[in-house]
C-alpha positions in Angstrom: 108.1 101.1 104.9 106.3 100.3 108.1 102.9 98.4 108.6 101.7 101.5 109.9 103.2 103.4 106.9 101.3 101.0 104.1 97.9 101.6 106.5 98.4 105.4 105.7 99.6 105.2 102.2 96.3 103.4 101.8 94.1 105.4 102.8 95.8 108.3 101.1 93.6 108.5 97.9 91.9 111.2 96.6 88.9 109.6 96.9 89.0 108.7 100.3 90.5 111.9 101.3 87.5 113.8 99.4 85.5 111.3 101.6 87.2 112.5 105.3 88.0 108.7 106.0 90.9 107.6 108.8 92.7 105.1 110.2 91.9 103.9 113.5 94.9 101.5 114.0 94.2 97.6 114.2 92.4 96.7 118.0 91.9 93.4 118.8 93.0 91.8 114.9 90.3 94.4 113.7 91.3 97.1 111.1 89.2 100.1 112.0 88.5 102.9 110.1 86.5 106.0 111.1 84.5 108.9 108.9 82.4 111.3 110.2 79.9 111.6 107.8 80.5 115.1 105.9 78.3 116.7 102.8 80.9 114.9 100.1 79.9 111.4 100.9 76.1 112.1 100.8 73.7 111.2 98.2 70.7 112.5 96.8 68.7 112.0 99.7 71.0 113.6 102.0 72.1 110.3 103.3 75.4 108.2 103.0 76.0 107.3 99.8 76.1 103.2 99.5 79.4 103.5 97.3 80.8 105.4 99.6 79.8 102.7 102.6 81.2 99.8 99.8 84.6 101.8 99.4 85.2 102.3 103.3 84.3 98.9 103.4 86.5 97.8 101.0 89.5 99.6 102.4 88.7 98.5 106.0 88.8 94.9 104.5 92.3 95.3 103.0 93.2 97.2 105.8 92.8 93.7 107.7 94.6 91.9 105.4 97.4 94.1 105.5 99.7 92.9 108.5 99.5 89.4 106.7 101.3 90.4 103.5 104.8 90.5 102.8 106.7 93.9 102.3 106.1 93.1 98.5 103.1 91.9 98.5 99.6 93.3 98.2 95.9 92.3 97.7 92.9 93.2 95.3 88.9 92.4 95.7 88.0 89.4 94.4 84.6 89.1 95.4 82.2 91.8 97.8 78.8 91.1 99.2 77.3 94.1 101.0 73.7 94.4 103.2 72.4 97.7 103.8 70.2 97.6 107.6 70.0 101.4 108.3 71.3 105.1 106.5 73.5 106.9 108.2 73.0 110.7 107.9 75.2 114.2 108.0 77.8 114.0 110.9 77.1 110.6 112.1 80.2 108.9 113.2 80.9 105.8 111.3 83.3 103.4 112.9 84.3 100.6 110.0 85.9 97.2 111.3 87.2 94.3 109.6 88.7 91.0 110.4 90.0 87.9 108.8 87.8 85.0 108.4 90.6 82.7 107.0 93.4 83.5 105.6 94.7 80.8 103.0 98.2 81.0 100.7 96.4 82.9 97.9 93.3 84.3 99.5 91.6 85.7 102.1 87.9 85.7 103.7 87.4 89.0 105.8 84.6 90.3 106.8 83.4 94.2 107.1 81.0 95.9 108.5 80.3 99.7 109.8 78.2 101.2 112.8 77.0 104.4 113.8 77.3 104.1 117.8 75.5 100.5 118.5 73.7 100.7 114.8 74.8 98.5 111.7 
């Protein structure tokens, strides 16, 4: 199976599909992933639902990971910190990007984030 395969198979979950999330390749060592914000990933407020922001986060970030691994290897979340600055509302465009920090034998630092336009 190809990098780009394991990218796809990734982010071919039913959650994520539910969610309208794709792949936006890898630019620059970034993993990018895009979602244009659709009425299944709002909230009560009829804004982006911060678990749906954590998951796309949390894909992007294994999604960085990913060309590091061995064919037979994979990764899981250890640890995730997450800072809300602004919500993002129906039909925004959400760019998520994530890059390694460091990258040791057993585990990696990577960091996410996600932008509407110029806006975190």
């Amino acid at each position: 199976m190809s990098l780009h395969d394991r990218a796809l198979a990734a982010l071919d979950v039913p959650l994520l599909k539910f969610l309208g999330a794709r792949f936006g390749g890898w630019i620059n060592d970034k993993a990018i992933v895009l979602l244009d914000v659709g009425p299944n990933a709002l909230n009560a407020n009829d804004k982006l639902h911060g678990g749906a922001i954590c998951t796309l986060l949390d894909v992007t970030a294994f999604l960085a990971v990913l060309p590091t691994l061995e064919l037979a290897e994979t990764a899981v979340t250890h640890n995730m910190n997450t800072a809300f600055f602004s919500a993002s509302s129906l039909n925004d465009g959400i760019r998520f990007e994530a890059h390694i920090i460091h990258r040791g034998r057993s585990i990696a630092f990577i960091e996410s984030e996600a932008r509407v336009g110029d806006k975190r």
